[in-house]
KOLRO-896380 format. One record per residue: residue number from 1; residue in three letters; x, y, z negated of N, C-alpha, C in turn. Coordinates in nm, 4 decimals. Layout:
BEGIN
   n res     n_c1     n_c2     n_c3    ca_c1    ca_c2    ca_c3     c_c1     c_c2     c_c3
 NUM ALA        X        Y        Z        X        Y        Z        X        Y        Z
...
This chain:
BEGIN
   n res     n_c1     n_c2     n_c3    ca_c1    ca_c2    ca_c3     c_c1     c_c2     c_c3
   1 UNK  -2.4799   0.7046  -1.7562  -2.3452   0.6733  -1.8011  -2.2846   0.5707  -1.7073
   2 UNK  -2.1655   0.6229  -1.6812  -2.0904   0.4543  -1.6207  -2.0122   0.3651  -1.6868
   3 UNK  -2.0693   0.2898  -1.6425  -2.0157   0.2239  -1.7188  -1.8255   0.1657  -1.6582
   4 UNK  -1.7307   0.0560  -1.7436  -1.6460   0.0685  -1.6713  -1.5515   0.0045  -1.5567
   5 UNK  -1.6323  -0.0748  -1.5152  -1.6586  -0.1892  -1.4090  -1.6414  -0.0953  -1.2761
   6 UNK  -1.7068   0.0734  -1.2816  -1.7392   0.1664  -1.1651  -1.6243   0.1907  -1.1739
   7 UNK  -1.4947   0.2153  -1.2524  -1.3695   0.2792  -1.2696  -1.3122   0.2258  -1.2255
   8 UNK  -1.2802   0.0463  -1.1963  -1.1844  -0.0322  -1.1838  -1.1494  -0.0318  -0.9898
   9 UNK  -1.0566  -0.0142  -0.9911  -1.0015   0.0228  -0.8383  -0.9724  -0.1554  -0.7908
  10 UNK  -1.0538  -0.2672  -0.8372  -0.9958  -0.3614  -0.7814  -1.0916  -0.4931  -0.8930
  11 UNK  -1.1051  -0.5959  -0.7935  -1.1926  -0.7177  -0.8927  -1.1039  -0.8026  -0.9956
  12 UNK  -0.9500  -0.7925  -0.9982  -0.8968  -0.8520  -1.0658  -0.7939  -0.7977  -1.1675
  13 UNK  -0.8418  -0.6383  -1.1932  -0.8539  -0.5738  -1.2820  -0.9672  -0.5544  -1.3916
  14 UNK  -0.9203  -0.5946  -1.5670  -0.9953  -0.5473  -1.6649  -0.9382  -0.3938  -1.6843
  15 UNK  -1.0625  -0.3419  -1.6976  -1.0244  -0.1676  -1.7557  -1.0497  -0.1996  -1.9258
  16 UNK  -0.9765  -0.1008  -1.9619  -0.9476  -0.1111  -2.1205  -1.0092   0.0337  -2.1555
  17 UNK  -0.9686   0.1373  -2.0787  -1.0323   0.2871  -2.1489  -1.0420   0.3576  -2.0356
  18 UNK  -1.1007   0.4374  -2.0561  -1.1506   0.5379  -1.9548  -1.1394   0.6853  -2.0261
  19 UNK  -1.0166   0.7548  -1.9750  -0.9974   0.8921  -2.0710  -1.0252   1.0241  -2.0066
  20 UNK  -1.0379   1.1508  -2.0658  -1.0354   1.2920  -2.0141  -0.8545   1.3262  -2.0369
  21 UNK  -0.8079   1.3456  -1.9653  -0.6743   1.4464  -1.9849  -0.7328   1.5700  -2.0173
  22 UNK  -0.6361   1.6511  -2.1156  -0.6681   1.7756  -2.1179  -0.6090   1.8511  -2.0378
  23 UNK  -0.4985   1.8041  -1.9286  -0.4778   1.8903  -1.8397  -0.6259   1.8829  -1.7448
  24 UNK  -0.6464   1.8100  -1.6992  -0.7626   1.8209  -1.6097  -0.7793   1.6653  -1.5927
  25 UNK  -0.8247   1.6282  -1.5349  -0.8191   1.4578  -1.4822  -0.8816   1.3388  -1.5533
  26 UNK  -0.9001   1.2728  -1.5000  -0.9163   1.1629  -1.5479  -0.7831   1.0254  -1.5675
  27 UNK  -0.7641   0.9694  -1.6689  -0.7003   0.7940  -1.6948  -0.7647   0.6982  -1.6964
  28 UNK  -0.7662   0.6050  -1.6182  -0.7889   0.4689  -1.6216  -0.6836   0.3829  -1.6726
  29 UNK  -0.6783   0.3308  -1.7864  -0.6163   0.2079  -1.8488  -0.6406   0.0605  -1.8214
  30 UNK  -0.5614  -0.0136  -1.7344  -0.6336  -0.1562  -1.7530  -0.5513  -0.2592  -1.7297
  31 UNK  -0.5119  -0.3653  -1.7066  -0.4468  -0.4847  -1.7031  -0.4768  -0.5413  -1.5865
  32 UNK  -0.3605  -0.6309  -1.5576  -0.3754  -0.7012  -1.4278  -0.4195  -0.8397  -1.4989
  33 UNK  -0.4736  -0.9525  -1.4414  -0.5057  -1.0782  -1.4850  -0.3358  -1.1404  -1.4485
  34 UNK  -0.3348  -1.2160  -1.5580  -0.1651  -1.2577  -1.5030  -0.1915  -1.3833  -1.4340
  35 UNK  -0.0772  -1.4183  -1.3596  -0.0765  -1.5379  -1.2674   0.0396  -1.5799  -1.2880
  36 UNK   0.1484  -1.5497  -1.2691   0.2857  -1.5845  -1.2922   0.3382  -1.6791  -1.1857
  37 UNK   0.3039  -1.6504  -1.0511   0.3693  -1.6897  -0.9559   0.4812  -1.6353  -0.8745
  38 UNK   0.5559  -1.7132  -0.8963   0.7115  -1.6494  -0.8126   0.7065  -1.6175  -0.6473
  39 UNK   0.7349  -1.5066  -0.6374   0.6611  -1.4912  -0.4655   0.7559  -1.5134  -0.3389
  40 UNK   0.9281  -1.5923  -0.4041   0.9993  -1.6784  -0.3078   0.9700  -1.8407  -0.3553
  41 UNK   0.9974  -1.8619  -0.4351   0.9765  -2.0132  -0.4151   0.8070  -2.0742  -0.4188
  42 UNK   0.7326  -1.9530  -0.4931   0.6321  -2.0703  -0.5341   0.5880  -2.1284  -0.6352
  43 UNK   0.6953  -2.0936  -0.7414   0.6304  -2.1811  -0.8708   0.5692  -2.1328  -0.9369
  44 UNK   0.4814  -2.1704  -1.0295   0.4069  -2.1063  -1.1295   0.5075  -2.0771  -1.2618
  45 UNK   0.5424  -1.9950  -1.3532   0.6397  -1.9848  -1.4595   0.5160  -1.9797  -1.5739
  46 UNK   0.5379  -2.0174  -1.6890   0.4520  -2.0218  -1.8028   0.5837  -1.9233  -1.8963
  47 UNK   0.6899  -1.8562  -1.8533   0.7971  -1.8109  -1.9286   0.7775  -1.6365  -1.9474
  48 UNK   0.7233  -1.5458  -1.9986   0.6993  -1.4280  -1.9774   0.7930  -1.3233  -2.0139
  49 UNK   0.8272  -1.2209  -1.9442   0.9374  -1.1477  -1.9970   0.9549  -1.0427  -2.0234
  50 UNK   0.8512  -0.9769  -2.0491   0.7288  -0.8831  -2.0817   0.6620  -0.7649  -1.9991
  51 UNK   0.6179  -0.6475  -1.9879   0.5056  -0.5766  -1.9485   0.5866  -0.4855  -1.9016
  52 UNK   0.5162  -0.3996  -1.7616   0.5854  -0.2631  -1.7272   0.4255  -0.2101  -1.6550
  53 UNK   0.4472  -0.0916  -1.6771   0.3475  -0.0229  -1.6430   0.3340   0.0224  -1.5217
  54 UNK   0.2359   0.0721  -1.4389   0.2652   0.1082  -1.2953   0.0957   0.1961  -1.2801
  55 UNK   0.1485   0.3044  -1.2383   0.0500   0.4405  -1.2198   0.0116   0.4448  -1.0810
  56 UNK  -0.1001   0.4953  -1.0568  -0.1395   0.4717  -0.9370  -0.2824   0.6115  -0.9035
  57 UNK  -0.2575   0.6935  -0.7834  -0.3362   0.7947  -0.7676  -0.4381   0.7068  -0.7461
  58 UNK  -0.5773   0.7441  -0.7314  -0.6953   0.6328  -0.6741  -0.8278   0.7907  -0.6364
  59 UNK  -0.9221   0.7267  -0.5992  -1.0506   0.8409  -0.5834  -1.0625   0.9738  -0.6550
  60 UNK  -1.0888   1.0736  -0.6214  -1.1183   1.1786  -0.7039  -1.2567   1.0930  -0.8213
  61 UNK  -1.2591   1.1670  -0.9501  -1.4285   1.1500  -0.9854  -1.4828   1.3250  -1.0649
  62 UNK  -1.5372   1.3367  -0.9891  -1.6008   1.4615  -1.0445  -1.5121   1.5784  -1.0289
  63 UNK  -1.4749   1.5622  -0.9123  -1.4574   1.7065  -0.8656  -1.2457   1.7229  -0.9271
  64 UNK  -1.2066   1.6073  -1.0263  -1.1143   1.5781  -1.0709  -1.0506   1.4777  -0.9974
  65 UNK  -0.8623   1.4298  -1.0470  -0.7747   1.3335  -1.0312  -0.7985   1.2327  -1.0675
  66 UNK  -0.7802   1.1100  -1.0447  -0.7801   0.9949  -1.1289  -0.6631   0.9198  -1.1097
  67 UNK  -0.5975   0.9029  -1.2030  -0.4688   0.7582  -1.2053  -0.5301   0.6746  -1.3082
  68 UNK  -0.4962   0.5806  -1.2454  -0.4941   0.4339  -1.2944  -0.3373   0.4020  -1.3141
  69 UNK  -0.3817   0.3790  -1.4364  -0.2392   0.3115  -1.5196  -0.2496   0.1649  -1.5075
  70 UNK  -0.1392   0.0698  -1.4946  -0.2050  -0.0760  -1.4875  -0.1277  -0.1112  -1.5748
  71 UNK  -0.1301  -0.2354  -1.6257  -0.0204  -0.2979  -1.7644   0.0045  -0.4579  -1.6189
  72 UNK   0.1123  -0.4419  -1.5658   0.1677  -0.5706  -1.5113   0.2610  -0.6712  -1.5779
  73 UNK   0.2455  -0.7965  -1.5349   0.3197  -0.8766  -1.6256   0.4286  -0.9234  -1.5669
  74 UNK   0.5397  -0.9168  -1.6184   0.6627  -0.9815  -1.5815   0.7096  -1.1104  -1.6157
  75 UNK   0.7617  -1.1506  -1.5191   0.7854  -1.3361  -1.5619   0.9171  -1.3808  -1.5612
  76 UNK   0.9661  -1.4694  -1.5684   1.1098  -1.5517  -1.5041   1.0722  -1.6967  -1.4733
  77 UNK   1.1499  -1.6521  -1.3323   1.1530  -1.8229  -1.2921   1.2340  -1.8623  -1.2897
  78 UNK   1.1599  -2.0260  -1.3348   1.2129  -2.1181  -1.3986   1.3030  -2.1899  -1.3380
  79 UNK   1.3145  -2.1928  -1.2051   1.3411  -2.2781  -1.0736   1.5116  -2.2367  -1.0959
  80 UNK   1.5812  -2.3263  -1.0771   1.7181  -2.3243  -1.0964   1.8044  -2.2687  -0.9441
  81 UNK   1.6924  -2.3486  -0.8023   1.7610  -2.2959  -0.7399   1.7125  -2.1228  -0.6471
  82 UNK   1.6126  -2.0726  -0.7051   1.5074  -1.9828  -0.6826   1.6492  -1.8443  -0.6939
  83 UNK   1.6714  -1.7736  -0.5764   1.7474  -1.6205  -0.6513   1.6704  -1.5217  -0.6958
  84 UNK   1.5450  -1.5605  -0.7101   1.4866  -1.4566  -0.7690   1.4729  -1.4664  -0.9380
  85 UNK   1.5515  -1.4040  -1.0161   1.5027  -1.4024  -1.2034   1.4031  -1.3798  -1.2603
  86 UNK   1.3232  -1.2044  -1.2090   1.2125  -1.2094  -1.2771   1.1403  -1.1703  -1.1488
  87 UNK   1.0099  -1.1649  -1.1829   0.9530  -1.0887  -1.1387   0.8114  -1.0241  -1.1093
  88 UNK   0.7196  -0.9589  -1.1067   0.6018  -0.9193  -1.1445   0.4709  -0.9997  -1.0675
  89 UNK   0.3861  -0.9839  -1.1257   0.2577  -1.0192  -1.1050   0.2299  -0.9259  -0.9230
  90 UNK   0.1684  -0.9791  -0.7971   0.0987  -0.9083  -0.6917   0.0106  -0.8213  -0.7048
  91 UNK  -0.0188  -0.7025  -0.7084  -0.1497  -0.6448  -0.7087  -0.1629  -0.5919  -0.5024
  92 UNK  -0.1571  -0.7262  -0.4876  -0.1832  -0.7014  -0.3371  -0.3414  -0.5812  -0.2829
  93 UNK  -0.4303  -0.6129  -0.3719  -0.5637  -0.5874  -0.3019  -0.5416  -0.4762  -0.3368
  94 UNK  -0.5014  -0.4375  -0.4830  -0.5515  -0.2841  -0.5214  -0.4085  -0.1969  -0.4340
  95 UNK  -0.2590  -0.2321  -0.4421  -0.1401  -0.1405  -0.3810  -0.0484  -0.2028  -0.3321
  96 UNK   0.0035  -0.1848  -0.2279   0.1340  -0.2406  -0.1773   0.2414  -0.2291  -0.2882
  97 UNK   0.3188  -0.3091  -0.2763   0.4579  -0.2917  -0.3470   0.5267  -0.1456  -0.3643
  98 UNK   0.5665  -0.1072  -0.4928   0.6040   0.0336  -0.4744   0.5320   0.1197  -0.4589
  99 UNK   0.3760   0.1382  -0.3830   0.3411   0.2413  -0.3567   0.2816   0.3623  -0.4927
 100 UNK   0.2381   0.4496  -0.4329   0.1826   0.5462  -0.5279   0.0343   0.5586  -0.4890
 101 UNK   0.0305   0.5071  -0.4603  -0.1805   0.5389  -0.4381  -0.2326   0.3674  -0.4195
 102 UNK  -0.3485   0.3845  -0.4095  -0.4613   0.2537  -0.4366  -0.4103   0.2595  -0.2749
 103 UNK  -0.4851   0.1174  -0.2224  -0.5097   0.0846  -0.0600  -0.6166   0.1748  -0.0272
 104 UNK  -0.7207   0.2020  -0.0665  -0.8371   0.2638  -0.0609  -0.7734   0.4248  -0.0285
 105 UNK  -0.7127   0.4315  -0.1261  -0.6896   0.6100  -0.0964  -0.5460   0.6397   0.0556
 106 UNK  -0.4679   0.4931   0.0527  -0.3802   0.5301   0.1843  -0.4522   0.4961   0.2849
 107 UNK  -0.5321   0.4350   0.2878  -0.6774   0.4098   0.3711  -0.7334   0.5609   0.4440
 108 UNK  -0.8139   0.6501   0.3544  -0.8668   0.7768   0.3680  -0.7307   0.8605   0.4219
 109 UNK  -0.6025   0.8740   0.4017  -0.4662   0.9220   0.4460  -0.4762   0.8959   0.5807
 110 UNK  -0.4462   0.7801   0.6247  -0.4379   0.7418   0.7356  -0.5076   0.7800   0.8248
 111 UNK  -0.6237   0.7794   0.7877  -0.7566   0.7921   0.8874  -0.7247   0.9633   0.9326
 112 UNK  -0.7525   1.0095   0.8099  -0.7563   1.2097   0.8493  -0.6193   1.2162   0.9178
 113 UNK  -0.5112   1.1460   0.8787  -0.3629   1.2174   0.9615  -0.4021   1.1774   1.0642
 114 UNK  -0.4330   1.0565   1.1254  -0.4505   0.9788   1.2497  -0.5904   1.1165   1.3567
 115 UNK  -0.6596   1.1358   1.2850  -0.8035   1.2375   1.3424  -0.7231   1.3571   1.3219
 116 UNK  -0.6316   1.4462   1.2246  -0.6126   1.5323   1.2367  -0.5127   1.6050   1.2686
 117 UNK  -0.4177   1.5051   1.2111  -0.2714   1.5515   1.2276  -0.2279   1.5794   1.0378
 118 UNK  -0.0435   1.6315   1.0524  -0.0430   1.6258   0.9174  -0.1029   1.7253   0.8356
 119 UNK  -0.0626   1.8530   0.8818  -0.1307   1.9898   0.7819  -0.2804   1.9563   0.7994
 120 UNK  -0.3556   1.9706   0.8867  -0.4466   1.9907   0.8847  -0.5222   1.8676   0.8132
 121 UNK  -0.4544   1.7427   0.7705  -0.5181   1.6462   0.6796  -0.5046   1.7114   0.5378
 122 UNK  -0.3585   1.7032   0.5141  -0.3308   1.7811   0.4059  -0.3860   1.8834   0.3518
 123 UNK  -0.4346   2.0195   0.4254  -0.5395   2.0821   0.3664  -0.7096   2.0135   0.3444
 124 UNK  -0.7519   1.9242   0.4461  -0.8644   1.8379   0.4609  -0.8337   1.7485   0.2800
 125 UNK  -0.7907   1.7118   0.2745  -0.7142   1.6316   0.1581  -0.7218   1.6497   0.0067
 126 UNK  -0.6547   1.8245   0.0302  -0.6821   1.9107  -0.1057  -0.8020   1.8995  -0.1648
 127 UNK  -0.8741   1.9690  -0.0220  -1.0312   1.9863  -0.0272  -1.0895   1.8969  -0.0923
 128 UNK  -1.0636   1.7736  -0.0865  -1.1435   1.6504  -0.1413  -1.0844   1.5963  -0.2218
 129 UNK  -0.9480   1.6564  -0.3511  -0.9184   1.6312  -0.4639  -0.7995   1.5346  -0.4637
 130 UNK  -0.7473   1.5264  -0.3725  -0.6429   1.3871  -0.3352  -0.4930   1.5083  -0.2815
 131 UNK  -0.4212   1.5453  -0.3543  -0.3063   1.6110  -0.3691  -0.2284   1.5214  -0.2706
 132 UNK  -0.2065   1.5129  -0.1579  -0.1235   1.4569  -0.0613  -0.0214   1.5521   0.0397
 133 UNK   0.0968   1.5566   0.0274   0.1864   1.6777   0.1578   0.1567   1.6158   0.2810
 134 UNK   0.2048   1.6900   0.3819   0.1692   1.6323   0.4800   0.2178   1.5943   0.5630
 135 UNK   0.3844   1.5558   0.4262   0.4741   1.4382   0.5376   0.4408   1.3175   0.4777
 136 UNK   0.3644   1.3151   0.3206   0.3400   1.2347   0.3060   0.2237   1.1164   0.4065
 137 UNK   0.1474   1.2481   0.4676   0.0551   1.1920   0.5553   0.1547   1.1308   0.7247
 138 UNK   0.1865   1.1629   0.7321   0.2984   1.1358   0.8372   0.3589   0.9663   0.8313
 139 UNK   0.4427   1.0189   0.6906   0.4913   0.8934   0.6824   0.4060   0.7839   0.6610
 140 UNK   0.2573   0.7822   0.5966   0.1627   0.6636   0.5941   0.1321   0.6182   0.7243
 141 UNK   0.1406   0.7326   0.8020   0.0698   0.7250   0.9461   0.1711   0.5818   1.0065
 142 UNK   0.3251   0.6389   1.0352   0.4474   0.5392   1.0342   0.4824   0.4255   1.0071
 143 UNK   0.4031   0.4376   0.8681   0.4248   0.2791   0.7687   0.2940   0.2216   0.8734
 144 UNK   0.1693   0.2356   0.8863   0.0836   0.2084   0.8746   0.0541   0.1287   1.0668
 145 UNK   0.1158   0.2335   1.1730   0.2079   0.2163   1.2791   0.2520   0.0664   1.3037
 146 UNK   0.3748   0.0718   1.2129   0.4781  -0.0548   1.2042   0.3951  -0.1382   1.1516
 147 UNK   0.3090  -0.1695   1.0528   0.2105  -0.2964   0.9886   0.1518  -0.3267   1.0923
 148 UNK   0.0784  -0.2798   1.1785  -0.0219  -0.3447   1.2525   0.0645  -0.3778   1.4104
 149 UNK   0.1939  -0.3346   1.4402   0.2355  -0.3448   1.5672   0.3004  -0.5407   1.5436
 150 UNK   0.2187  -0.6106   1.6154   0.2529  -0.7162   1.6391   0.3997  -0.7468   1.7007
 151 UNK   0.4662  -0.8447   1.6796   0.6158  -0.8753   1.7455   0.5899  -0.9133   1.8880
 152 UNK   0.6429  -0.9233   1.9957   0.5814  -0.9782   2.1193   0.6343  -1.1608   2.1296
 153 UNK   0.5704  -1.2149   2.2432   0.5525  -1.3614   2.2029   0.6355  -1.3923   2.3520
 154 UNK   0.6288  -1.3255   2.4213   0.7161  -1.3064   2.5887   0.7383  -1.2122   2.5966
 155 UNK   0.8607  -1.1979   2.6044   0.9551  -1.1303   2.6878   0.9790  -1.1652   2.8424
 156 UNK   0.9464  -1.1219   2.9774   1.0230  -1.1213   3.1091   1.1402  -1.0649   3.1369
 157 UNK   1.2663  -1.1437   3.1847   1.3487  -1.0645   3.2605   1.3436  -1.0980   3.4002
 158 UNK   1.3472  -1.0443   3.4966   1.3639  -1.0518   3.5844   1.5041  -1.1016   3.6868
 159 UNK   1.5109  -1.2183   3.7103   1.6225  -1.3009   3.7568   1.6377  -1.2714   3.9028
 160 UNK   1.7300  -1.2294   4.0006   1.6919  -1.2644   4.1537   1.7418  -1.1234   4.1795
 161 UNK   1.7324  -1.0774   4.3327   1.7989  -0.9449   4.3896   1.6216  -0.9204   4.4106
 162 UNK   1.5980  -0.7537   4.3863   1.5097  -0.6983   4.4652   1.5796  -0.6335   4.5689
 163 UNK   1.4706  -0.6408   4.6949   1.5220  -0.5218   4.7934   1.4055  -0.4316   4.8331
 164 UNK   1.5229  -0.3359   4.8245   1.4487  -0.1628   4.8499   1.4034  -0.2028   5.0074
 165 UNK   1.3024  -0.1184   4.9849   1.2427  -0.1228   5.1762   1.2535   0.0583   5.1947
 166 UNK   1.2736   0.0848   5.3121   1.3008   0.1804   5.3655   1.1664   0.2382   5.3928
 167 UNK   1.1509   0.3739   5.4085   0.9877   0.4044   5.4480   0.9265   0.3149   5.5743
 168 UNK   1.0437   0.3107   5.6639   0.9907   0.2342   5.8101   0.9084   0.1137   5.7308
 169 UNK   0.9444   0.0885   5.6339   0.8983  -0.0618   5.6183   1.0123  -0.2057   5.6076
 170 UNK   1.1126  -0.1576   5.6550   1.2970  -0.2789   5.7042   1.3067  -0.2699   5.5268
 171 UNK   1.3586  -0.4007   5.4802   1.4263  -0.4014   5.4167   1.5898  -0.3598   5.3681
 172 UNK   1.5826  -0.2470   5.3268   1.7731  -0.2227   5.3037   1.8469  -0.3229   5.1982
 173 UNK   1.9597  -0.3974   5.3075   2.0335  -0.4379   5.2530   2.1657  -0.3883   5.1842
């Protein structure tokens, strides 16, 4: 038996249930640990403003789907001069902001589009229970591209006249 510690897509997730869909699949139910830190200013809020849910594709198990449902907590800050009002708990480790899959599973995306290209991940993909198109694989490839391309730290321009040299070797003026 597993227990449900094996289910949890992340260490600072409690799982609450572990279900069969009768369409096919598996649910993971679980909660984020709340923190209630505002992620422009900084402050901690003790003010809560209640719960929204957020679904998330993660590993096949048994030959099946799995989403993870999470229960996130919403806050307001307190900070008078802060423009931000509310706003949710990080689940940095387990998903980027917005996304639809765990890090783990745009992880495995990346890798096959990057080795294979898009269709041919995309069918690679099916195969292994992870329903992905294969612009979706594209576009991770893109996102994934832009994250790791560093800004540059020098720039050269080049100040001064060059001169062309002629085959003889003379400089043309």
């Amino acid at each position: 038996m597993i227990s449900r510690k094996h289910w949890s897509p992340g260490s600072d997730v409690s799982v609450q249930s572990v279900e069969r869909r009768d369409s096919g699949g598996w649910t993971v139910s679980g909660s984020l640990t709340p923190n209630g830190i505002c992620p422009d200013c900084g402050l901690q809020s003790r003010r809560r403003h209640g719960w929204r849910r957020r679904r998330l594709q993660d590993y096949p198990a048994h030959g099946d789907g799995v989403t993870v449902t999470l229960w996130v907590c919403r806050w307001r800050c307190l900070a008078p001069a802060c423009p931000r009002r509310t706003f949710s708990d990080q689940i940095g480790s387990i998903a980027r902001p917005f996304a639809r899959r765990t890090s783990r599973v745009g992880e495995i995306v990346s890798h096959l589009g990057h080795a294979t290209g898009g269709r041919p991940a995309e069918r690679l993909l099916h195969r292994l229970g992870l329903g992905v198109s294969d612009d979706t694989v594209l576009r991770q490839l893109k996102n994934r591209a832009q994250d790791t391309a560093e800004p540059p730290t020098v720039i050269g321009i080049p100040f001064g006249r060059y001169r062309e040299r002629t085959r003889s070797g003379e400089p043309r003026v």
